[in-house]
N, C-alpha and C positions, 0 to 999 in steps of 0.2 A: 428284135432290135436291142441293142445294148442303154444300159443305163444314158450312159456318154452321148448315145445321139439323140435325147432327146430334148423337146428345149425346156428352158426353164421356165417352171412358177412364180408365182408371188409364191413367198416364203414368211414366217415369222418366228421369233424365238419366244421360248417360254422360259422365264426365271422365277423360277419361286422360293420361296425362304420366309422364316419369322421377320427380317427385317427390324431389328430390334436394338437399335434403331438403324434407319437406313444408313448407310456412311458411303463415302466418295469409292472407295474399292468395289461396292455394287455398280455404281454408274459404269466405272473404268472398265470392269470385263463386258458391259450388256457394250456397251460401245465398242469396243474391241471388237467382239464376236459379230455383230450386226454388219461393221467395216468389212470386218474377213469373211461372210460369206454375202455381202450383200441383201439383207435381210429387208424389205418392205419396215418392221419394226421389232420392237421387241417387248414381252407384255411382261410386267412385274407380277406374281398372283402373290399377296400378302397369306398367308395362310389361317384358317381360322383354329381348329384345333389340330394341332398336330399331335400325329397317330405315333410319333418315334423319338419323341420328345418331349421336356417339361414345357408348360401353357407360358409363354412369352410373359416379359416382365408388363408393359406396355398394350394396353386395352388394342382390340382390335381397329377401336377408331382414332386411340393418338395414332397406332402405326399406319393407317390407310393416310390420315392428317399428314405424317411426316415425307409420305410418299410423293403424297399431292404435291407438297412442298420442295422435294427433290427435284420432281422432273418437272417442273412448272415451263422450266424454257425451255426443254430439252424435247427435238421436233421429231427424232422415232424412238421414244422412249417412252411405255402408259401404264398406268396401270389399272389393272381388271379387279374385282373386287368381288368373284365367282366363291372365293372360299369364303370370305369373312359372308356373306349373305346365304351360303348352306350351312344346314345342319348337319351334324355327326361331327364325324370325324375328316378330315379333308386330306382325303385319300388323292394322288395324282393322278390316276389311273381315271377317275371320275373326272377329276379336271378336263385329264386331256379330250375322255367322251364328250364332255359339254363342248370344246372348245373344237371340235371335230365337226357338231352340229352348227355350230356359227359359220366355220370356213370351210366348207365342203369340199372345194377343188384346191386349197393351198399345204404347203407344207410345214407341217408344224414338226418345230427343232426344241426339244426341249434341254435347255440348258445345265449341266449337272458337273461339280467339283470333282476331283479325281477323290477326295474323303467321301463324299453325298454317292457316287457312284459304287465306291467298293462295299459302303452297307446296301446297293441296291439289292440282294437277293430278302431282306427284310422287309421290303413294303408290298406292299398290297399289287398282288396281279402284276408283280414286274415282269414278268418273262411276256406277259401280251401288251406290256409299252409300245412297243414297235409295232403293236398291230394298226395305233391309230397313231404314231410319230416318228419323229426318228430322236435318236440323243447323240447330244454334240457333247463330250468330257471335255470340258478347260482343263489342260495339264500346261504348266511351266516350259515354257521354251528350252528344249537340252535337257527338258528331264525325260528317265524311263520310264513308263507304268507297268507294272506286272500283277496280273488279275490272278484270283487264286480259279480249280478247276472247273467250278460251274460260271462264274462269269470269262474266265477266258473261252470256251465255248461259245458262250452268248455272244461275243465279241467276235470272234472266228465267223459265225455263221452270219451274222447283219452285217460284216465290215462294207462299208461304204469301199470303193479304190481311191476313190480321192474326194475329197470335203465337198466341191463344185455337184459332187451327185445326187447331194440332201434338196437341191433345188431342181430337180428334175421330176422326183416319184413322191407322194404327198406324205409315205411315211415306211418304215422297215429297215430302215440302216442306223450303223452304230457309228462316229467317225470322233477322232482325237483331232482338236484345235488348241493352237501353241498359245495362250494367253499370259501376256507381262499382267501378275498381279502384285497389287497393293496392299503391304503389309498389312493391314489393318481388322482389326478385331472386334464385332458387336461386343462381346460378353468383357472385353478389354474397355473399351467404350463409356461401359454400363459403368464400371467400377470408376472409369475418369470421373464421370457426371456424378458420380454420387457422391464422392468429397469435393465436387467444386471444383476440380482440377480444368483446364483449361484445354477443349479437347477444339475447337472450332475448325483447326487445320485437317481434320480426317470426316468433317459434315459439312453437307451440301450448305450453301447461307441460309436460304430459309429453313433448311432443319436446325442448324445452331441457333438463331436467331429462337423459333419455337421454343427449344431448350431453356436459354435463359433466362434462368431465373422461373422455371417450372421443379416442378416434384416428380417429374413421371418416373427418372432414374434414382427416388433420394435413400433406396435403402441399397446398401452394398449387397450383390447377388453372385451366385457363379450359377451359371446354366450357360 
């Protein structure tokens, strides 16, 4: 039987990132994406040490704090808190195994930027991703992606035929969704809040509101 006839699951998506701090352009794609394929929810995983990058400016529990804070109203948007509570390194590969064990019969979509996707041959056990998910790339509406040869491959061999088939099989395909994104920059962000500059239009209220008139962003950084 073809992918196409059969019915659909509960589905969820997976977004992870330092979050550092969260800004309204995170909300905007988990909401987009969730819309466009129908999603049950979509789970934010704050990360606790990252294996591919320098250690976040913002302690592991302002940013869980500013999370909490983000999606407070927001009714399929949560966040899991699986990396900040392991130890090592917070491999996704490991995520997605725990997160496999919670939801045995559903589909987990892990979320991934057309930049976070083209360094995927650099993390941990990428090529068995799709053993236990599928990955949805956000790319720009009207743009092209072109993968170099071992991810275009990758891409070849899991291609989903059409997005509607990540909610059919619980995980093994790769599929591009068209997402309108929000200019906006954590590391851009960091540098507003650290001279006082006036950033409240690109955060969530309760994360600006936390901000003001805190420290967490007060030395100028680039990461």
């Amino acid at each position: 039987m073809a992918i196409s006839d059969s019915s659909p699951i509960a589905a969820l998506g997976v977004l992870g990132g330092t979050f550092d701090p969260v800004h309204l352009g995170h909300l905007s794609i988990a909401r987009d994406v969730r819309t466009q394929l129908g999603l049950q929810k979509v789970l934010f995983i704050p990360v606790g040490e990252p294996p591919h990058r320098a250690a976040p400016v913002a302690s592991a529990e302002e940013r869980a704090e500013m999370l909490e804070l983000a999606l407070v109203d927001e009714a399929f948007l949560f966040m899991d808190r699986r990396e900040l509570d392991r130890d090592g390194p917070s491999y996704m590969y490991d995520t997605l195994i725990s997160l496999r064990e919670d939801y045995p019969g559903s589909a987990l979509i892990l979320l991934l930027g057309t930049d976070a996707f083209a360094h995927l041959p650099s993390w941990y056990r990428w090529t068995e991703l799709t053993d236990v998910a599928h990955l949805a790339i956000m790319a720009r509406p009207g743009f092209s992606t072109q993968w170099n040869d071992e991810l275009g491959v990758f891409v070849h061999d899991h291609a989903a035929d059409e997005a509607s088939d990540l909610l059919r099989v619980t995980h093994g395909l790769v599929t591009e969704i068209p997402v309108s994104q929000v200019d906006i920059s954590s590391s851009d962000l960091r540098r507003c809040l650290a001279i006082g500059d006036n950033c409240n239009q690109q955060l969530p209220e309760g994360v600006a509101q936390r901000l003001c008139g805190q420290r967490t962003y007060n030395v100028v950084v680039d990461k």
